[in-house]
N, C-alpha and C positions, 0 to 999 in steps of 0.2 A: 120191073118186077123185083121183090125183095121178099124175103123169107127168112125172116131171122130167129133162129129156136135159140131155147135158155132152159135151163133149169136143170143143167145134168149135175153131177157132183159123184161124190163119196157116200158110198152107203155099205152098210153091213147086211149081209145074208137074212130074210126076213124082212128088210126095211122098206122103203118109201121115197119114190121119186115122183115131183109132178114137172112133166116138160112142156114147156110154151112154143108155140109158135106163131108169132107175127106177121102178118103178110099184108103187102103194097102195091098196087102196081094192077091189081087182078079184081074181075068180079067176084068175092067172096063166096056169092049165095049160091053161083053156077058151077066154081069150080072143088072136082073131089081133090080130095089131099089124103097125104099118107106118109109114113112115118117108114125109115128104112136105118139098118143098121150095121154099123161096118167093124170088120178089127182087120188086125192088119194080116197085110195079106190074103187078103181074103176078098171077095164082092160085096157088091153092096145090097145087104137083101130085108125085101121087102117084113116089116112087124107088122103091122096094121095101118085098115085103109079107113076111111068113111066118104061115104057119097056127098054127092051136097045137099042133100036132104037128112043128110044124118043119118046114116047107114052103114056101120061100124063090120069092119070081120079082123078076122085075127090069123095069124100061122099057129099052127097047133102050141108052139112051145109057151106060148103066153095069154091062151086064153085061160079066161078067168082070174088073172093075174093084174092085167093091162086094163085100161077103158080108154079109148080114144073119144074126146069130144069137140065142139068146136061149139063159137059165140057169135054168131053172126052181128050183133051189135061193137063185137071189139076187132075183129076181120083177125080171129084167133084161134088155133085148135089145139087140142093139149092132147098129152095121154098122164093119165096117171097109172103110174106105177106101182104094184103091191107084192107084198111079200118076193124079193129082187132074190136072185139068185146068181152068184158067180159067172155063169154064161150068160146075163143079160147085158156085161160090161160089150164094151162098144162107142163110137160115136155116131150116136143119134141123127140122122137128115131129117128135114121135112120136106118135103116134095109135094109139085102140081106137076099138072100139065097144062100148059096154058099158050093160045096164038102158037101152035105148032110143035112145041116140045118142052122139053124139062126143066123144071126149075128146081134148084136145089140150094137150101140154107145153108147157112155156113158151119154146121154142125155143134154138138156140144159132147161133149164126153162125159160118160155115166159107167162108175167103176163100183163094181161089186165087191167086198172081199168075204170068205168065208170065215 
């Protein structure tokens, strides 16, 4: 299984991240995936999830901000990110559950400045 997220960077207060997630290894259609976000020191906690049916929910600090989706023709899910705010910084996980436990990307870092 493989999970590989991209698309963090550099953004200014108000801006615009879109993050990919790749994934190998898994039956796409079957498995939900979810997006989780770390700083240091800290855990790693859950942004947003979607079902495999496409089923999106959000932790309050980012809805209406975030859209998590996925492509079931590219075994891909993203979230797009809008108007980013200084506490969205973090690196990004993507995560399944898959054959009995976690799977987790190798992260991407997403810095906000004010």
């Amino acid at each position: 299984v493989q999970l590989q997220a991209s698309g963090g960077g550099l953004a200014q207060a108000g801006g615009s991240l879109r993050l990919t997630c790749k994934t190998r290894g898994i039956n796409f259609r079957i498995a939900d995936m979810a997006w989780y976000r770390q700083v240091p020191e800290k855990q790693r906690d859950l942004v947003a999830s979607i079902t495999s049916g496409g089923s999106a929910s959000y932790v309050d600090s980012v809805k209406g901000r975030f859209t998590v989706s996925r492509d079931y023709s590219r075994n891909t899910m993203s979230m797009q990110m809008d108007n980013l705010k200084p506490e969205d910084t973090g690196v990004y996980y993507c995560n399944t559950y898959w054959r009995g436990r976690q799977w987790w990307g190798q992260g991407t870092q997403v810095t906000v400045s004010s």
